[in-house]
N, C-alpha and C positions, 0 to 999 in steps of 0.2 A: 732351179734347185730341186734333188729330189728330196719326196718327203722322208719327212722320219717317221722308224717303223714304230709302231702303237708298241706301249711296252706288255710286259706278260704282267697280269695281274697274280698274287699270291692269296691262298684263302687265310682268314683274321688267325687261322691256329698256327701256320707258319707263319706266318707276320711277328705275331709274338713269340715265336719260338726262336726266330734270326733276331732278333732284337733283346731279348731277354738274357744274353750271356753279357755283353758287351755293356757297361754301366755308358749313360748320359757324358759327353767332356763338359768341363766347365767352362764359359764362355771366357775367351780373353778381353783385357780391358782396351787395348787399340787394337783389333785386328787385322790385319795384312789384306790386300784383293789378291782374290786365288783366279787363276787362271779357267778357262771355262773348260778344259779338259779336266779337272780333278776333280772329280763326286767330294761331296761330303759325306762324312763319319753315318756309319748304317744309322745309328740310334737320335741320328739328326737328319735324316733323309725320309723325304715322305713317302706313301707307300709303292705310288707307281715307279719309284728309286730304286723297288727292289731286286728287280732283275739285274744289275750290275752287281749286287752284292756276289752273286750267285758264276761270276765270271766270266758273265755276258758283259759285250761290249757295246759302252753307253750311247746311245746315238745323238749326232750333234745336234741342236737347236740352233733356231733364228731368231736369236738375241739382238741387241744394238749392239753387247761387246765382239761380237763374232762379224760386224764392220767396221768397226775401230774406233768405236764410242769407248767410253770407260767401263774399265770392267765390273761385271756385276757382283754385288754382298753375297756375301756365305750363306746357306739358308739356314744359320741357327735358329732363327725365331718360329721354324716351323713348328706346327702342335703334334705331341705327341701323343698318338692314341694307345689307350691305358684299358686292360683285359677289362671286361665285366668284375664285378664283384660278387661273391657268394648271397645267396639271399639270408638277413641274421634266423636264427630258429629260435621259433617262440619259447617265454619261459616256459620251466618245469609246472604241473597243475600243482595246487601244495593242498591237501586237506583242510578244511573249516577246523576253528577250536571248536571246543565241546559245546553243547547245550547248557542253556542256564537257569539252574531256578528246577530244577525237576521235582512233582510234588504231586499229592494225591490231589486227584478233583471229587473222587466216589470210589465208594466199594460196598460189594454187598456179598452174600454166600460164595457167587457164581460167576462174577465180574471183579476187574478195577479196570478204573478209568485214572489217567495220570495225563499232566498236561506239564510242557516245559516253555522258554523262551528261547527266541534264534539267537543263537551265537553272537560273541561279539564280536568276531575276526570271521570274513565269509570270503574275501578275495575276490579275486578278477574273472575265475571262472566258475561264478555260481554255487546256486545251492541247487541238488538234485533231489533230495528230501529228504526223511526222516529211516529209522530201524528201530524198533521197541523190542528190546531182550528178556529174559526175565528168567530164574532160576531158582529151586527153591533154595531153602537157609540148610546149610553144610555141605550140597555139592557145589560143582563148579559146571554143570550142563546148562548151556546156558540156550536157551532155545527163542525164535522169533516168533515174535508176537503176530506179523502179517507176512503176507507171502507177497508183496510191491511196497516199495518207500511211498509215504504218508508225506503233501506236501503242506500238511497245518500241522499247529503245536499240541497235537491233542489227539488222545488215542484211549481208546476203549477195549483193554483185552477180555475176551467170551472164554467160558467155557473153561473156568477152574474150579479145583478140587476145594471143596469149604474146608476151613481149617490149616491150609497149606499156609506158612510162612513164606513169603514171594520178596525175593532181588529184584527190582530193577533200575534198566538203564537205557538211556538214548542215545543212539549215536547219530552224526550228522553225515550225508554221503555227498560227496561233488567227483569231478575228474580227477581228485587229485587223492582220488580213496575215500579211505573213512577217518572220524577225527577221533578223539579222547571220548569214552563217555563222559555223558553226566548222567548220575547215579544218585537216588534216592537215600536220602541220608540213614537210614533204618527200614529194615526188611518188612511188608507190611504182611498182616493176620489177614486171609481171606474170609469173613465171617461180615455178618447183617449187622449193620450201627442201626440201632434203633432211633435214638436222637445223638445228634450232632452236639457236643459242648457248646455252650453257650454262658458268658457269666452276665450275671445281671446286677450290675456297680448299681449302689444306691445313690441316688443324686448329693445327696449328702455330700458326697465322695467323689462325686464326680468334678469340685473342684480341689483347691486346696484345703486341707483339712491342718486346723488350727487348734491345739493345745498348750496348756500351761505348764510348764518346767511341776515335778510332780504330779500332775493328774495320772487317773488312770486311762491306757485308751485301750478299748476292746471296740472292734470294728466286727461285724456279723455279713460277708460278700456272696450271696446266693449262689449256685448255678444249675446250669441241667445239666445231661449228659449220660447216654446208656447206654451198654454196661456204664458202673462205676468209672469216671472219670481220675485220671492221678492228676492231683495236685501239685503244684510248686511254685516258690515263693524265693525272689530275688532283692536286696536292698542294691540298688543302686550298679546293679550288674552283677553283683555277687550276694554268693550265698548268705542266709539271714545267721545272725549272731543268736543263737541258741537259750544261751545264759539272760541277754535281754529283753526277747521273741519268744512267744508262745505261739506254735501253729495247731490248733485244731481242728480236723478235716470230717466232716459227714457226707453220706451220700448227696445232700443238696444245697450244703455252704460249709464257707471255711473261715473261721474265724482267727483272726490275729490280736493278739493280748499284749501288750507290755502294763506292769502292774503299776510302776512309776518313770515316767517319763523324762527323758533327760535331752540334754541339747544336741546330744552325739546319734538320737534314736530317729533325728530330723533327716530327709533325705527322700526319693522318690523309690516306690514299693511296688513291683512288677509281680503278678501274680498269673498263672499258666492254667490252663485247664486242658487235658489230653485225654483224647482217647484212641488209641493204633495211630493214626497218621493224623487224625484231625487233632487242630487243637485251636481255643480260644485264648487272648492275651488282654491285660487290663490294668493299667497304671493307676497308680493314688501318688497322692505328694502330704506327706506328713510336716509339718513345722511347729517344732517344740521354742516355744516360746518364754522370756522371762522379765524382769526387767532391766531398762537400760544402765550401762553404766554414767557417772557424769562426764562433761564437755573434759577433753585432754587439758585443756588449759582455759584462762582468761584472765585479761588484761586490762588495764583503763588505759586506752589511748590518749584522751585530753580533757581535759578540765575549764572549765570555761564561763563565766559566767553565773548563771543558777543552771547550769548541764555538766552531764558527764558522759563521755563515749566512749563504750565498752565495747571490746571483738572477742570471739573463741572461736573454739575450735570443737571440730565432731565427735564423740565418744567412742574411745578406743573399742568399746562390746556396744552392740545397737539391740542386745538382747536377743537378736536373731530375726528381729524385725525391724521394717523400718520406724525411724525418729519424726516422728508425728508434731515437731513442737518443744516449745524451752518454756521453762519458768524464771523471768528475772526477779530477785531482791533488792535490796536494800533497808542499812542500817545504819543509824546516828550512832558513833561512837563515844558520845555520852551517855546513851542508853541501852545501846546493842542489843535493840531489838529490830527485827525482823520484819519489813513490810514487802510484799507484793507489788511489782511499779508494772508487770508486762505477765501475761498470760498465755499460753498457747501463741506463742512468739515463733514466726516460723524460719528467720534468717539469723544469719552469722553475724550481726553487728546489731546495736541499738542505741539512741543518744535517749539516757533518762534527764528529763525536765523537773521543774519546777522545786528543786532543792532550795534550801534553807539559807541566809548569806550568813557566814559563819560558823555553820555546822561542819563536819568531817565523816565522809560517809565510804564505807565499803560494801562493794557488790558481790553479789553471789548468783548460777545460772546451775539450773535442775534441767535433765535431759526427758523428755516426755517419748513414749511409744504407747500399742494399742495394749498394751499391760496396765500400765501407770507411770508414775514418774520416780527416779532416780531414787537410790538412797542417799546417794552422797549429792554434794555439790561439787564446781568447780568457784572459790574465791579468789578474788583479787589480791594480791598483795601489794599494792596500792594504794592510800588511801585520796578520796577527790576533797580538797578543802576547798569551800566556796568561803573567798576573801569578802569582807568587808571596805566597800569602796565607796566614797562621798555620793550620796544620790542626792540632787536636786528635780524637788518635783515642777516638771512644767505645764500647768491646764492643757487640753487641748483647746487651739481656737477655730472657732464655729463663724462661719460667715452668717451674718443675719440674716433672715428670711425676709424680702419684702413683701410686705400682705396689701399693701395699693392694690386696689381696684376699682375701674370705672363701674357704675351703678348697670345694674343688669335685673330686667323683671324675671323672676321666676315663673310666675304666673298672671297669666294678661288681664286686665280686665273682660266681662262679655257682656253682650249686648242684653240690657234689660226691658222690659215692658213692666210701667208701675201703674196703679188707680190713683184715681184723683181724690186725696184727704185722707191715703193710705202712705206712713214712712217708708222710705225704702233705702238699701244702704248699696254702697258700689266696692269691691273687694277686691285690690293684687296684692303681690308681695314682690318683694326687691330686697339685695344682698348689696355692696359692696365699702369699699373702705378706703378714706375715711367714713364713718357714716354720713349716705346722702341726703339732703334737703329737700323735700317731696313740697310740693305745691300741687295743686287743683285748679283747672281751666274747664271753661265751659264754652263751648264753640270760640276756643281760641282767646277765652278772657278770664286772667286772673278771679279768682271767685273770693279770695283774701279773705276780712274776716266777717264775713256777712252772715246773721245770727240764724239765716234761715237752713245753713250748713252744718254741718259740724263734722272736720278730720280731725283725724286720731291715727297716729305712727307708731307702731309698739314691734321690739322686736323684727320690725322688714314686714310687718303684716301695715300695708295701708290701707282707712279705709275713710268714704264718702258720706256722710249720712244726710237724706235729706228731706227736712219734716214736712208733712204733709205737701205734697209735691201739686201743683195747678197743671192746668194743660200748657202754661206757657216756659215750664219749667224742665218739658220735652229737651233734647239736643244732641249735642257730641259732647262728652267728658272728658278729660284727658286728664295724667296725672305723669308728674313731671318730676324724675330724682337727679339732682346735681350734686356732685365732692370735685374736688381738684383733679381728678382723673379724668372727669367728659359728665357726659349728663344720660341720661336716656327718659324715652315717653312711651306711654302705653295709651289706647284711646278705647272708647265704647259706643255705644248709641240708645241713649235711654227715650223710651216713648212712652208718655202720662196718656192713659185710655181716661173717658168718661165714663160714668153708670148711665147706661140708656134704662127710663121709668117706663113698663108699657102705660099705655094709655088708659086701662081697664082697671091697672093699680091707682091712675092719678084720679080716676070718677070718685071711685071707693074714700080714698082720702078725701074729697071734697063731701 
């Protein structure tokens, strides 16, 4: 067989220029076998296809259907290849928001220096730097401060006129231009500050400052500041009330007066010290104070016995302070007088004790803060009757104490050395109960009632005595306490010494 001839290749732009009229067929759902002379549709034909499009004639192929195999599928499923796409173009650059915060750092005859913070919107393409403008007050010439953008928050302009009134503003610059200034809120004096404001709060003051409904308060607030500093005075964000407020201003304190003090003069008191751009700031908190009102309400919840339990409630006015403590009462409504059950009480509920059986009493509760306590009360309407009910008294019973105990020496007998025709006595003591029966043995032999002894038991103190004592009268003693509990013994060692005469004394005598 001869070959088939190689097709002609098309370059990609006529590719898609033959294929780009003609839309894609939609595939059918059972498709027929096309015979293998019929191309398929240009826009489903790969591209070495293309040369038949063009009315060249297609060369035959050695397929299995061109020997009588079955014939071959449609090429719908061929891929079609699809232009390049454009590449997307980056977004637009958009300008930073403005600077924030722009404000004097210094100034003196011949300089300012002004410093601000970065933007709060800066974007995708950066910050390129800063611009410092600055014009004086009634034109609109607005002239740069440096000749390149400044990449810190902070700029130094040289070389102005003393006395000039000065505009300025910053702008921020990136690709995407320049943004909004931010602009100094008041045009600044180019002139020397000698001292910078400064106020100097007296500690006093420097916390909460405490008054009594009626006092007078005159407060005296130092400061510095050269030139003359202007003063100004805020309650509470706003301007101070005139008619109530006295402000007196000197070159180095400002004093604030109200002559009587009232609850509404209560509130936090913002005072300004300025001088051109500088300026100092310093809070006080005033708290007019008075006394409290009584508990909104109270109640006897129950009655019971010789008790009663009372609950309230918190006083509608706390006087502007807080409630430091209650005072409870009570009184017998046979005499209606008035006794103090609870002091400086500091919860919402209390059961009062030890009432009277048969009395009828009503309560009363006084509000306390660091003024004093309440004019009024909050009373019961209520009253607690303590019933009369049959009491039978019954003793407490006490188990008896057993005091049995077996005989126990306190103190032992000790070992003695006596002379011979000298008495000598032998001494313990012993405790227990019933009281013990004490005997005397003498190397283990009852000594009973033999005259040449004499025991004596007094108190647990025993003792031995024994007159004129011979050498054979030497031994071991023991002394013996028995009761119905057990017995015990104590023992000793008594030794009868002789007088040795010398020899030189027995001449003499002879």
């Amino acid at each position: 067989m001869p070959g088939k001839p190689a097709p002609i290749k098309k370059s990609p732009a006529k590719t898609a220029a033959a294929k780009a009229p003609e839309p894609a067929p939609e595939p059918e759902p059972e498709p027929a076998p096309a015979p293998p002379a019929e191309a398929p549709a240009p826009a489903e034909a790969p591209a070495d296809a293309a040369p038949a499009a063009e009315g060249e004639a297609a060369p035959a192929e050695d397929t299995p259907a061109a020997e009588g195999s079955a014939p071959a599928a449609p090429a719908e499923a061929a891929v079609v290849e699809e232009p390049p796409k454009a590449p997307t173009p980056p977004p637009p650059a958009v300008p930073t928001s403005a600077p924030l915060e722009v404000s004097v750092e210094d100034v003196n005859d011949s300089s300012l220096t002004i410093n601000w913070k970065t933007p709060e919107t800066i974007g995708d393409s950066g910050l390129d730097g800063y611009t410092v403008e600055y014009c004086k007050d009634g034109t609109t010439d607005w002239v740069v401060a440096q000749e390149e953008l400044t990449p810190v928050n902070r700029l130094c302009i040289k070389n102005l006129t003393s006395g000039d009134l000065l505009h300025v503003r910053v702008v921020a610059v990136n690709p995407g231009g320049r943004s909004e200034p931010g602009t100094l809120a008041e045009p600044v004096p180019i002139r020397e500050i000698v001292d910078r404001p400064k106020i100097r709060l007296p500690r006093a003051l420097r916390s909460r400052y405490v008054k009594q409904v009626g006092e007078q308060i005159n407060l005296v607030i130092p400061f510095l500041g050269k030139p003359k500093p202007v003063v100004s005075w805020l309650k509470d964000g706003q301007p101070l009330d005139t008619k109530r407020v006295n402000i007196r201003n000197s070159d180095k304190d400002s004093i604030m007066f109200i002559r009587t003090g009232q609850r509404e003069d209560s509130g936090v008191y913002e005072m300004t010290v300025k001088v051109d751009s500088f300026e100092d700031k310093t809070t006080l908190t005033l708290q007019i104070v008075e006394l409290p009102g009584p508990p909104a309400s109270v109640k006897l919840v129950d009655a019971w016995g010789f008790n009663a339990a009372l609950e309230w409630t918190l006083p509608k006015d706390n006087g502007n302070t807080e409630i430091t403590g209650y005072i409870i009462q009570k009184a017998d409504r046979k005499t209606g007088e008035w006794f103090t059950v609870l002091d400086n009480y500091h919860r919402l509920t209390a059961t009062i004790s030890d009432l009277i059986m048969g009395n009828s009493y009503g309560f009363r509760v006084f509000a306390q803060n660091q003024v004093g306590v309440s004019e009024k009360s909050a009373v019961t309407k209520e009253v607690a009757t303590i019933q009369k009910t049959g009491i039978v008294y019954k003793p407490p019973e006490y188990q008896e104490h057993n005091f049995s105990e077996a005989p126990k020496f306190t103190t032992p007998l000790s070992d003695r050395a006596a002379t011979v025709g000298y008495t000598t006595k032998l001494l313990c003591s012993v405790r227990g109960s019933p009281k013990p029966k004490i005997e005397w043995l003498k190397n283990q032999m009852i000594i009973g009632d033999d005259p040449k002894y004499r025991q004596i038991s007094n108190q647990g103190i025993c003792s031995l005595e024994i007159r004129k004592p011979c050498s054979f009268d030497g031994g071991v003693y023991t002394c013996r306490a028995k009761n119905a509990e057990g017995e015990a013994t104590v023992s000793c060692k008594l030794e009868v010494k002789q007088i040795i005469v010398p020899e030189v004394d027995k001449e003499k005598g002879k």
